[in-house]
OpenMM code with the backbone's topology and positions (N, CA, C; nanometers):
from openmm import Vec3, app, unit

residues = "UNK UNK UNK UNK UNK UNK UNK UNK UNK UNK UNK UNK UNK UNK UNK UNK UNK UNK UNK UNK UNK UNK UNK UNK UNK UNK UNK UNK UNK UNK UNK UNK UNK UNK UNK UNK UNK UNK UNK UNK UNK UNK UNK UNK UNK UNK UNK UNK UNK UNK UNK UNK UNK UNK UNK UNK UNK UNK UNK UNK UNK UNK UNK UNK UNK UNK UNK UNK UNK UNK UNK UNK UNK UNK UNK UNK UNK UNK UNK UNK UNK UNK UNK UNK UNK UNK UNK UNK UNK UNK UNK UNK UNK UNK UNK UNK UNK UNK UNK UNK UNK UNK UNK UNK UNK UNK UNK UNK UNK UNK UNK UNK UNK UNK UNK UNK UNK UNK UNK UNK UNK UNK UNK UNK UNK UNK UNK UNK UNK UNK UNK UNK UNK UNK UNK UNK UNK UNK UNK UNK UNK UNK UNK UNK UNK UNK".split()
positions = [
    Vec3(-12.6436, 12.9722, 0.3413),
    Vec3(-12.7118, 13.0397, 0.4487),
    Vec3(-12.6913, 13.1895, 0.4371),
    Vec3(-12.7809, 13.2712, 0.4685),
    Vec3(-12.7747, 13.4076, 0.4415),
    Vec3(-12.7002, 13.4618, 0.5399),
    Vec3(-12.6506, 13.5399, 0.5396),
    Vec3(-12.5412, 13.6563, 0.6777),
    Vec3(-12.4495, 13.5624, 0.6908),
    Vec3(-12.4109, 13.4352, 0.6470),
    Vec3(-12.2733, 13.3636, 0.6734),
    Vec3(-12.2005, 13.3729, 0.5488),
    Vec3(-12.0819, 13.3826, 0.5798),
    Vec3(-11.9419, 13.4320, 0.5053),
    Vec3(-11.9275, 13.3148, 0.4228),
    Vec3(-11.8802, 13.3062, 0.3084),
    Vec3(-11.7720, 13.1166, 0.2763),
    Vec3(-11.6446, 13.1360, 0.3765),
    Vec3(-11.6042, 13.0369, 0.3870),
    Vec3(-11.4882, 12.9998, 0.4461),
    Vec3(-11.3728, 12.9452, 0.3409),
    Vec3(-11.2737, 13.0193, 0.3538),
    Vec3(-11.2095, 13.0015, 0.2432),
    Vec3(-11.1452, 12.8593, 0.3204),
    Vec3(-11.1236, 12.7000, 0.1858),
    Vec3(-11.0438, 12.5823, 0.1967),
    Vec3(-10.9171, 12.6191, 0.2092),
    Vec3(-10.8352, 12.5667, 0.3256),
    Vec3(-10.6650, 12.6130, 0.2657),
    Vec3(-10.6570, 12.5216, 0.1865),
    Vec3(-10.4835, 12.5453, 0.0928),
    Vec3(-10.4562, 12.4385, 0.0019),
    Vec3(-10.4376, 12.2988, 0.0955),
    Vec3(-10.3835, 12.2948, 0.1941),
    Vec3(-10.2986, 12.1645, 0.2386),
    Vec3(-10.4311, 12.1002, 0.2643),
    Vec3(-10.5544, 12.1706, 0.2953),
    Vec3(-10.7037, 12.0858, 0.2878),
    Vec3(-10.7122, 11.9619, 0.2311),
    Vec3(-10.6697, 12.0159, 0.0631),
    Vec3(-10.7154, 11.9347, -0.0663),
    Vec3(-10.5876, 11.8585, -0.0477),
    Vec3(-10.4470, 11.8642, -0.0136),
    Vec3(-10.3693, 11.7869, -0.0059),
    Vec3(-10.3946, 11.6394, 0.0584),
    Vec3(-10.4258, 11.6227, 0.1724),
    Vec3(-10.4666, 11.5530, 0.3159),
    Vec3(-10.5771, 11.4689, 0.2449),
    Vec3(-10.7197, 11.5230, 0.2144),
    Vec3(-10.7818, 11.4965, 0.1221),
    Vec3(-10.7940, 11.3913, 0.0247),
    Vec3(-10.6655, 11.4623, -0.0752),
    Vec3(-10.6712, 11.3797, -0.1614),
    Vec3(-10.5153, 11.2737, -0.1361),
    Vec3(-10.4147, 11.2587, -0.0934),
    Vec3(-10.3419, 11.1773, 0.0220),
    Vec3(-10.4575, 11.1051, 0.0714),
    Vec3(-10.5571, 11.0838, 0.1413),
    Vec3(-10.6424, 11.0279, 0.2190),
    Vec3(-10.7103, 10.9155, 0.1546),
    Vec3(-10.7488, 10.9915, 0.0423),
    Vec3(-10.8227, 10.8767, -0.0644),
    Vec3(-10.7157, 10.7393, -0.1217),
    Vec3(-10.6115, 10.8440, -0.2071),
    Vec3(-10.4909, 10.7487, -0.1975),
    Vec3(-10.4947, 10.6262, -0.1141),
    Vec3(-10.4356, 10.7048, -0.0232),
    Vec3(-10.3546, 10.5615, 0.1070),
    Vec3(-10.5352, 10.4665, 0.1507),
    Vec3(-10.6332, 10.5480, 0.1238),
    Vec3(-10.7124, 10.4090, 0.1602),
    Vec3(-10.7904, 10.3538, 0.0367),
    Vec3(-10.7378, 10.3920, -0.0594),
    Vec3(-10.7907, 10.2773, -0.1654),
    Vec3(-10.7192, 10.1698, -0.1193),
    Vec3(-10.6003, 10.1291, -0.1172),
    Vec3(-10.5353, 9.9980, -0.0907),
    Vec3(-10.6303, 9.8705, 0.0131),
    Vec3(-10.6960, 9.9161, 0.1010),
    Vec3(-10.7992, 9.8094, 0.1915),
    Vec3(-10.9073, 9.7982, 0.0983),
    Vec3(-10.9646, 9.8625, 0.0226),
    Vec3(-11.0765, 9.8128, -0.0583),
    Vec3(-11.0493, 9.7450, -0.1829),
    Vec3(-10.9160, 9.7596, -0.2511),
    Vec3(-10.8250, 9.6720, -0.3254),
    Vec3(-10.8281, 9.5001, -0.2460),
    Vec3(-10.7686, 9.5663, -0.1348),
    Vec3(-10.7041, 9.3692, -0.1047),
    Vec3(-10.8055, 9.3234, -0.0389),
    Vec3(-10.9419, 9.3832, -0.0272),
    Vec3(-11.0719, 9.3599, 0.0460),
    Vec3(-11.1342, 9.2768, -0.0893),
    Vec3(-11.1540, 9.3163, -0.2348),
    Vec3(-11.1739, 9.2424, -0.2973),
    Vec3(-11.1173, 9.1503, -0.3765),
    Vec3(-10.9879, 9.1344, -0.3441),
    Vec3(-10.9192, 9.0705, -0.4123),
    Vec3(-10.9655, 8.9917, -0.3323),
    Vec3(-10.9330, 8.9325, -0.2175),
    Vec3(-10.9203, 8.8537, -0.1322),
    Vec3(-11.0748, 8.7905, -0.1423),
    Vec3(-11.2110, 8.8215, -0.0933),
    Vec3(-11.3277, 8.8140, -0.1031),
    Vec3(-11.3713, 8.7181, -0.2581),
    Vec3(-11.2897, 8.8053, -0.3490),
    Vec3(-11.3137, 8.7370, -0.5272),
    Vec3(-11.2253, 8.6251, -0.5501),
    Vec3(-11.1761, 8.5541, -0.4267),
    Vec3(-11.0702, 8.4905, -0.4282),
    Vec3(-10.9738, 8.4786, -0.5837),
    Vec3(-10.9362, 8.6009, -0.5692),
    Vec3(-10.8506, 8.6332, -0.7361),
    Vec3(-10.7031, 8.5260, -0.6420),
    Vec3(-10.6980, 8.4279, -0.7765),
    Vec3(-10.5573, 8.3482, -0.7812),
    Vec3(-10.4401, 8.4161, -0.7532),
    Vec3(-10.4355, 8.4947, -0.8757),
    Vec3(-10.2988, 8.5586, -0.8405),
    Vec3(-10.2684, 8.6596, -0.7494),
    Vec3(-10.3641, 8.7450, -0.7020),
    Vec3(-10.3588, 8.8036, -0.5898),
    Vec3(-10.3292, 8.7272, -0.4180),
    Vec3(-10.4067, 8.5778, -0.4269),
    Vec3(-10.3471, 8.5021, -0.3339),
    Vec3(-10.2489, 8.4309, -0.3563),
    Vec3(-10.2124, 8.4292, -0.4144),
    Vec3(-10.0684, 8.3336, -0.4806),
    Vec3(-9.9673, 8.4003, -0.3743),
    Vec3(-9.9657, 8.4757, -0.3564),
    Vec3(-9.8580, 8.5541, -0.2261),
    Vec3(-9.8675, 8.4963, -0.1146),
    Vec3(-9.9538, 8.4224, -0.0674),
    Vec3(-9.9878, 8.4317, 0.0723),
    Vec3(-9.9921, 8.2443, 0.0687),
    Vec3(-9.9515, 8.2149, 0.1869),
    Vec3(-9.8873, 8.0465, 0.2427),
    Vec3(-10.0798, 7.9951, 0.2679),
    Vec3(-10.0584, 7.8502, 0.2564),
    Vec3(-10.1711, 7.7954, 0.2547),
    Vec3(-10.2556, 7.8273, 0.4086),
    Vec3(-10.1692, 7.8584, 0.5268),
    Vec3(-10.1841, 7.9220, 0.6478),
    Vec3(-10.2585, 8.0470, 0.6652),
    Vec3(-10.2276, 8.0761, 0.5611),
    Vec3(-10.2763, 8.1882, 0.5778),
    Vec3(-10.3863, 8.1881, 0.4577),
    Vec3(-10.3704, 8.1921, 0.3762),
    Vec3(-10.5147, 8.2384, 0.3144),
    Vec3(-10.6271, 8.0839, 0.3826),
    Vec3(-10.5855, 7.9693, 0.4543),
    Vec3(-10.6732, 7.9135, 0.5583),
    Vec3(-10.7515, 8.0068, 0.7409),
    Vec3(-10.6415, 8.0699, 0.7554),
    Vec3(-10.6951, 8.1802, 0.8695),
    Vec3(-10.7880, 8.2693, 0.7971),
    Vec3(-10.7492, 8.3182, 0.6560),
    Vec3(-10.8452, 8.4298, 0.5966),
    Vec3(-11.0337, 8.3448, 0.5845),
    Vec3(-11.0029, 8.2113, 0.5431),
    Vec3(-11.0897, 8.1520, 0.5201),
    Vec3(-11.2169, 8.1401, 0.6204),
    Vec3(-11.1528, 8.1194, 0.7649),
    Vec3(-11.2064, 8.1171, 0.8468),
    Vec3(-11.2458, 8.2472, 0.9275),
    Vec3(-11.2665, 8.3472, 0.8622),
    Vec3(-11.2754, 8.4815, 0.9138),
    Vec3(-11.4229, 8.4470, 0.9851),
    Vec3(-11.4649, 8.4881, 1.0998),
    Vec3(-11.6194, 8.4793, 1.1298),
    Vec3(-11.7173, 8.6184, 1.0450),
    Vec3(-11.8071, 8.5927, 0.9910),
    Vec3(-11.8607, 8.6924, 0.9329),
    Vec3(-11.8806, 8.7939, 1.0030),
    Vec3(-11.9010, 8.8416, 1.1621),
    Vec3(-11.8531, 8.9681, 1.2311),
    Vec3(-11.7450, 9.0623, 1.1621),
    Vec3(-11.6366, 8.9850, 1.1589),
    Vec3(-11.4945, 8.9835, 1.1288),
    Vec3(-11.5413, 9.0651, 0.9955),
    Vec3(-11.5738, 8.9899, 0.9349),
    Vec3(-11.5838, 9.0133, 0.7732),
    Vec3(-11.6797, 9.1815, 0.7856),
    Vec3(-11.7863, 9.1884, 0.8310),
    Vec3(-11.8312, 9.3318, 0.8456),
    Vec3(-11.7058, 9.4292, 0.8708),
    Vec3(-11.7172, 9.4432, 1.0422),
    Vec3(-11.5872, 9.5009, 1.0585),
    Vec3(-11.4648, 9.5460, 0.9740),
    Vec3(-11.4028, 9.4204, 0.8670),
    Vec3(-11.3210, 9.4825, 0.7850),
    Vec3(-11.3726, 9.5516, 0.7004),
    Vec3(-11.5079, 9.5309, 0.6588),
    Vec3(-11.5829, 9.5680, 0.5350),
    Vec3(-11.5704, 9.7736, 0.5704),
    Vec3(-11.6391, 9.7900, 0.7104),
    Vec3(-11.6873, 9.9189, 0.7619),
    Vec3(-11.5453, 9.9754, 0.7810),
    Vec3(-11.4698, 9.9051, 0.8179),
    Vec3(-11.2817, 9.9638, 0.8129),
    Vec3(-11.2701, 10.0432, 0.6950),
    Vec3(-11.2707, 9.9232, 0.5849),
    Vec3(-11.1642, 9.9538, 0.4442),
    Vec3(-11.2815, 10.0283, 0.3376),
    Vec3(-11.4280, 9.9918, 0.3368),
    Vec3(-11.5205, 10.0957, 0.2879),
    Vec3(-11.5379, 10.2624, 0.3192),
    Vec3(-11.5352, 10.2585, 0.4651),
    Vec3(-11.5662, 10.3754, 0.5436),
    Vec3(-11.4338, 10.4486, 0.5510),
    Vec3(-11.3226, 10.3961, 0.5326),
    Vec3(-11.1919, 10.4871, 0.5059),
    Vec3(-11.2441, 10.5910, 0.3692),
    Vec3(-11.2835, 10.5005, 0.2532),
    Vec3(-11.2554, 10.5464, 0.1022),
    Vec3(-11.3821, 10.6240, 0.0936),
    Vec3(-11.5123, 10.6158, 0.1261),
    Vec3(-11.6185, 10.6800, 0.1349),
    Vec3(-11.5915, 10.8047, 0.2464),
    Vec3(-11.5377, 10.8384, 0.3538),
    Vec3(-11.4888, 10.9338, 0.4429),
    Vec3(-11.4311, 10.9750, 0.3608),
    Vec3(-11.2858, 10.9510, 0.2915),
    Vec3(-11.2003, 11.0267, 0.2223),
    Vec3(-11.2433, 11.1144, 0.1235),
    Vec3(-11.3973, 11.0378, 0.0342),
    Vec3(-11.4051, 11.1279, -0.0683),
    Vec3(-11.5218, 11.2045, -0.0271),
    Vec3(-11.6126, 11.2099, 0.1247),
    Vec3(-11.6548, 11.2618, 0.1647),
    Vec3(-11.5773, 11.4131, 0.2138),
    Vec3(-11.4967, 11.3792, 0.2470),
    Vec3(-11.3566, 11.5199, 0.2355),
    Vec3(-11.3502, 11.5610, 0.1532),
    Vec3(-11.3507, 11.5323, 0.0629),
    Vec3(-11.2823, 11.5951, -0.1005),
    Vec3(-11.4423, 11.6365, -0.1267),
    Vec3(-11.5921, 11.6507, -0.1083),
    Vec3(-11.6939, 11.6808, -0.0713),
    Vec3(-11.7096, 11.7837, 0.0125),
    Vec3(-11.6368, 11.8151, 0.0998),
    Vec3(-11.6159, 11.9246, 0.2233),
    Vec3(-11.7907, 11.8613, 0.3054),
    Vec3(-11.7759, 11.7864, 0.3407),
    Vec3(-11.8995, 11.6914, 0.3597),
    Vec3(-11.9026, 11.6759, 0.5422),
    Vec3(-12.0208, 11.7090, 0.6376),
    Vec3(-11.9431, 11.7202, 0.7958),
    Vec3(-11.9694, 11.5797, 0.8006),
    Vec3(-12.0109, 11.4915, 0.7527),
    Vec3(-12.0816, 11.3648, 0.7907),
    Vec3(-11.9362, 11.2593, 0.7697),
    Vec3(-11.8373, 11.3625, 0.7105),
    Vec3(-11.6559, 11.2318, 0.6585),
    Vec3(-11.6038, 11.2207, 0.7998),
    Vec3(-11.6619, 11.3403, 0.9286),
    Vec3(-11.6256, 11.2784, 1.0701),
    Vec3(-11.6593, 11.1555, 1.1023),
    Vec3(-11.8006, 11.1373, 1.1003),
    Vec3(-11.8691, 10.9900, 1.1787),
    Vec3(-11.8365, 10.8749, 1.0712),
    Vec3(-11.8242, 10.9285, 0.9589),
    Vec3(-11.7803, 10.7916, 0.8495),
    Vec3(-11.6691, 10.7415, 0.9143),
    Vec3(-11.5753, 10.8371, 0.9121),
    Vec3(-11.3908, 10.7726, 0.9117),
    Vec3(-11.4102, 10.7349, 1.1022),
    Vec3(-11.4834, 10.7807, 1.1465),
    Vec3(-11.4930, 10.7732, 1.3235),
    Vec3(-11.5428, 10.6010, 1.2947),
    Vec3(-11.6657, 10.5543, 1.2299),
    Vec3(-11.6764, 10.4241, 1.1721),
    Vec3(-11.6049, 10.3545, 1.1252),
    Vec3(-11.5085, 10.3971, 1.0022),
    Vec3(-11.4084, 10.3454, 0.9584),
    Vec3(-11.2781, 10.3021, 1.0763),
    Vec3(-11.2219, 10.4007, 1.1929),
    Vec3(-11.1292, 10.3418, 1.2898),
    Vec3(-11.2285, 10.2328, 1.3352),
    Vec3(-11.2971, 10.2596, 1.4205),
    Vec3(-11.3757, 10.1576, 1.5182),
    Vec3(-11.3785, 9.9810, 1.4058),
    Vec3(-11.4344, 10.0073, 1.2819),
    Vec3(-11.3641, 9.8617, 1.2551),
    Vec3(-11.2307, 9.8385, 1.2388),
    Vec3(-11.1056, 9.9079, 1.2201),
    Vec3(-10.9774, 9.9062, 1.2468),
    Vec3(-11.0062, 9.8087, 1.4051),
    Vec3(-11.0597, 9.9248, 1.4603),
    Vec3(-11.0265, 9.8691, 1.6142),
    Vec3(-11.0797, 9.7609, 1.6720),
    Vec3(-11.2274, 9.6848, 1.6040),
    Vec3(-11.2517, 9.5398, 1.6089),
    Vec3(-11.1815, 9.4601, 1.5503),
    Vec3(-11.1275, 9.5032, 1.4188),
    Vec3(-11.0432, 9.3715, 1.3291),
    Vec3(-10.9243, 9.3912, 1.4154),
    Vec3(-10.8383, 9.4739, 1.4295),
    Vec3(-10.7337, 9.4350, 1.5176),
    Vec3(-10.7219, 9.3548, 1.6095),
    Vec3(-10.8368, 9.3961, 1.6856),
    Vec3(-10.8038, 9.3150, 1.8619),
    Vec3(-10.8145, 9.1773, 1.7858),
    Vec3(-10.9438, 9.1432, 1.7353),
    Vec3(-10.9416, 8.9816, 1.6581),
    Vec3(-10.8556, 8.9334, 1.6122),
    Vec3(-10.7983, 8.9966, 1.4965),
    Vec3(-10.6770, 8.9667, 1.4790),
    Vec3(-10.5299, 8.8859, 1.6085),
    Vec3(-10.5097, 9.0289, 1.6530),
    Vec3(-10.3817, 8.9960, 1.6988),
    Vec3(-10.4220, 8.9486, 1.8984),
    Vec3(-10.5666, 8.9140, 1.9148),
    Vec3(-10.5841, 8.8887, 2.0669),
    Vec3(-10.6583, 8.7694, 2.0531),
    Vec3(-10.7467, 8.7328, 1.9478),
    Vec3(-10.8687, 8.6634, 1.9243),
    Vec3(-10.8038, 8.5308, 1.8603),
    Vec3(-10.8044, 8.5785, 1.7433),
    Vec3(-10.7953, 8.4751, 1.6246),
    Vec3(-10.6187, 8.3683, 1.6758),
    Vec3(-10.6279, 8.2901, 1.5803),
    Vec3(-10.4693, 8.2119, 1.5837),
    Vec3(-10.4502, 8.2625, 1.4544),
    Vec3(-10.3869, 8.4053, 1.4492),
    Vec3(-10.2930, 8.4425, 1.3025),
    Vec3(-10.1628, 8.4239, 1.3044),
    Vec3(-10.1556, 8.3385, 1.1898),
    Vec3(-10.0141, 8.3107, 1.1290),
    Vec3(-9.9333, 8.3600, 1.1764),
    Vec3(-9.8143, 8.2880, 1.2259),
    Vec3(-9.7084, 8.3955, 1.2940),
    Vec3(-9.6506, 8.4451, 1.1716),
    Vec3(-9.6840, 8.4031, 1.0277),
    Vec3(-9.5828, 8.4526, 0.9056),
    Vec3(-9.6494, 8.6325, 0.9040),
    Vec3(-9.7904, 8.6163, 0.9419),
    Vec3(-9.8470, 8.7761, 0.9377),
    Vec3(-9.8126, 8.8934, 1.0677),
    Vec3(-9.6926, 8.8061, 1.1541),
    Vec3(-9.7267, 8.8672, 1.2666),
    Vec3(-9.5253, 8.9310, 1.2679),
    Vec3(-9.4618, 8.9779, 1.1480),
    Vec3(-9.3658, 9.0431, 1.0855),
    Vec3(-9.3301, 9.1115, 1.1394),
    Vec3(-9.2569, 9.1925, 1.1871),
    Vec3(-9.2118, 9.3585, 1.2515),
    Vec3(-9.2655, 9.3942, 1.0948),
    Vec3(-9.2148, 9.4073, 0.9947),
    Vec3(-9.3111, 9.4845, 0.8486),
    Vec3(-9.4337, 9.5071, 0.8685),
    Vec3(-9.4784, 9.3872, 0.8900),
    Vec3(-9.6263, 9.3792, 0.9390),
    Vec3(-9.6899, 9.4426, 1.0229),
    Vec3(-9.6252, 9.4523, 1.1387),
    Vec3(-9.7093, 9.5392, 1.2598),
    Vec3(-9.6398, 9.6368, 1.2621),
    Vec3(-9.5432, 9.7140, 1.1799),
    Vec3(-9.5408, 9.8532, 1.1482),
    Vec3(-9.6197, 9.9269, 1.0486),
    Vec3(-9.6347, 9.7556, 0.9129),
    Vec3(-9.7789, 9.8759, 0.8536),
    Vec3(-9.9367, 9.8615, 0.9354),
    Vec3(-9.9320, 9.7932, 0.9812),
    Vec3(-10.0794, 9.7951, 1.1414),
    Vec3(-10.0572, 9.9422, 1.1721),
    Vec3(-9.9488, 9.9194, 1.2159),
    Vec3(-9.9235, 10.0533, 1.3454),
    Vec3(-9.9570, 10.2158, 1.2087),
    Vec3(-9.9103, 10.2092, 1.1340),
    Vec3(-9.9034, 10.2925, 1.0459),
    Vec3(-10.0773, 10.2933, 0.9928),
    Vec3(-10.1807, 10.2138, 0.9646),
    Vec3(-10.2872, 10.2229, 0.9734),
    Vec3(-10.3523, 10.3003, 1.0810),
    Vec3(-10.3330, 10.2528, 1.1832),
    Vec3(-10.3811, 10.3294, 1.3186),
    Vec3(-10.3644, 10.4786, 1.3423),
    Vec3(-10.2113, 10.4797, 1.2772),
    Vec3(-10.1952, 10.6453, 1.3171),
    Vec3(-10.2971, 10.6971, 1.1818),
    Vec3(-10.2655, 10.6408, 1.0470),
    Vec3(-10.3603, 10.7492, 0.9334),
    Vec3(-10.5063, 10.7148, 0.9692),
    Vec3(-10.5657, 10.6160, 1.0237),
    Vec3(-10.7364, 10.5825, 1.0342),
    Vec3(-10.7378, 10.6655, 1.2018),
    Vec3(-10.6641, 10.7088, 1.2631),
    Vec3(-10.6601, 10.7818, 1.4146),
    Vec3(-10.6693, 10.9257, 1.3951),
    Vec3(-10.5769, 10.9407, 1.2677),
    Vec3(-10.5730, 11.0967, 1.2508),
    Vec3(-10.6867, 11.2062, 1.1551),
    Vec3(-10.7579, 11.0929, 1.0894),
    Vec3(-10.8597, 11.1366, 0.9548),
    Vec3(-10.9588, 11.1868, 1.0231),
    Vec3(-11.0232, 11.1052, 1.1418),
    Vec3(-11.1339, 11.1992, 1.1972),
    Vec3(-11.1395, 11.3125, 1.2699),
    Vec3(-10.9965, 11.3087, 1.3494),
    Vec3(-10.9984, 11.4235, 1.3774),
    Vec3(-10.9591, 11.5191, 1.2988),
    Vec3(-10.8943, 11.4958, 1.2185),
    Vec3(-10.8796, 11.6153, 1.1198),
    Vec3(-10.9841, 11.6320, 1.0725),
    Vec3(-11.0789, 11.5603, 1.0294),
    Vec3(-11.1796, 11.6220, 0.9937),
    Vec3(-11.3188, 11.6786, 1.0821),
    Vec3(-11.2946, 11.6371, 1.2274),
    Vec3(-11.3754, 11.7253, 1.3369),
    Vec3(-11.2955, 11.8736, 1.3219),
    Vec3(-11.1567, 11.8771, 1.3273),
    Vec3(-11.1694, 12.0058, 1.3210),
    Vec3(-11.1708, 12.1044, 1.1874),
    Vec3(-11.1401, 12.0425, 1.0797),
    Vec3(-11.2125, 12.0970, 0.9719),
    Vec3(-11.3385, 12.1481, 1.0304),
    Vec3(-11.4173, 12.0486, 1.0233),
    Vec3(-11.5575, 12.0877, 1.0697),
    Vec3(-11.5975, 12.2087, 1.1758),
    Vec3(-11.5158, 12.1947, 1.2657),
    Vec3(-11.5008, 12.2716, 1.3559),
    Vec3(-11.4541, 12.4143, 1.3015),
    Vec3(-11.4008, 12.4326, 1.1904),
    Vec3(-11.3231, 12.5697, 1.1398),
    Vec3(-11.3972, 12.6047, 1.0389),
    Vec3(-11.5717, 12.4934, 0.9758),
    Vec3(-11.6042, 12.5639, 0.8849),
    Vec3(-11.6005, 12.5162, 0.7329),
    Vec3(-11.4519, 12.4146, 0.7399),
    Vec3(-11.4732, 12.4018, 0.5969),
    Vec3(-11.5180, 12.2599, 0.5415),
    Vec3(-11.5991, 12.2321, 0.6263),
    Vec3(-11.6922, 12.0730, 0.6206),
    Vec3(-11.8299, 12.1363, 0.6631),
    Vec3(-11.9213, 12.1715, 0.5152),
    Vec3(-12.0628, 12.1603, 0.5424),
    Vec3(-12.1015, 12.0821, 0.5992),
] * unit.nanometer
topology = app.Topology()
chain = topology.addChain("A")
for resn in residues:
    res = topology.addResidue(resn, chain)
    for name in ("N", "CA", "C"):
        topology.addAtom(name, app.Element.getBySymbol(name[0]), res)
């Protein structure tokens, strides 16, 4: 745009960024493992449980899809300086926040999934899929998200 300045990226930008992409490749990992029903990837998990996975209702199955997609597509929409990685990753919580309630209000999940490990890495999802959009509204907000 003409008469507008660049905005210089700070470094810790590209840090967060690329941290971001990182920590959410892992849901699009165990999204297809699980889906490709890869053996040895379920070989971990009690017949209970990959039977609850089985029975996911295909809602369910979106929802995680728009979770663990819309994390990794937001993230590298960041690393893009992209304003549109707000409403992605804002998409990406909101299926966090349908698969959860299902999960742990809805469904009968395994009490083997229902761990203090377990619902500290939940809880630990929530805060990084809670904190991405707004960090990136106010990116946006400061300029350095076309």
């Amino acid at each position: 745009m003409a008469g507008r300045s660049a905005i210089a990226t700070p470094w810790w930008f590209w840090a967060v960024a690329v941290a971001s992409l990182l920590w959410n490749s892992g849901g699009p990992f165990d999204w297809v493992m699980t889906k490709t029903h890869d053996a040895a990837y379920l070989a971990a998990m009690t017949p209970e449980q990959k039977a609850w996975l089985a029975a996911y209702p295909p809602s369910m199955e979106v929802a995680w899809a728009v979770g663990v997609w819309g994390a990794v597509l937001g993230s590298v929409l960041l690393l893009l300086r992209s304003r549109l990685a707000v409403a992605v990753l804002a998409a990406s919580l909101a299926g966090l926040v349908v698969g959860t309630v299902y999960q742990y209000a809805i469904s009968a999940m395994p009490a083997s999934l229902k761990t203090p490990g377990a619902i500290g890495f939940t809880a630990a999802l929530w805060v990084v899929a809670s904190a991405l959009p707004w960090f990136a509204a106010r990116m946006r907000a400061r300029g350095v998200l076309r």
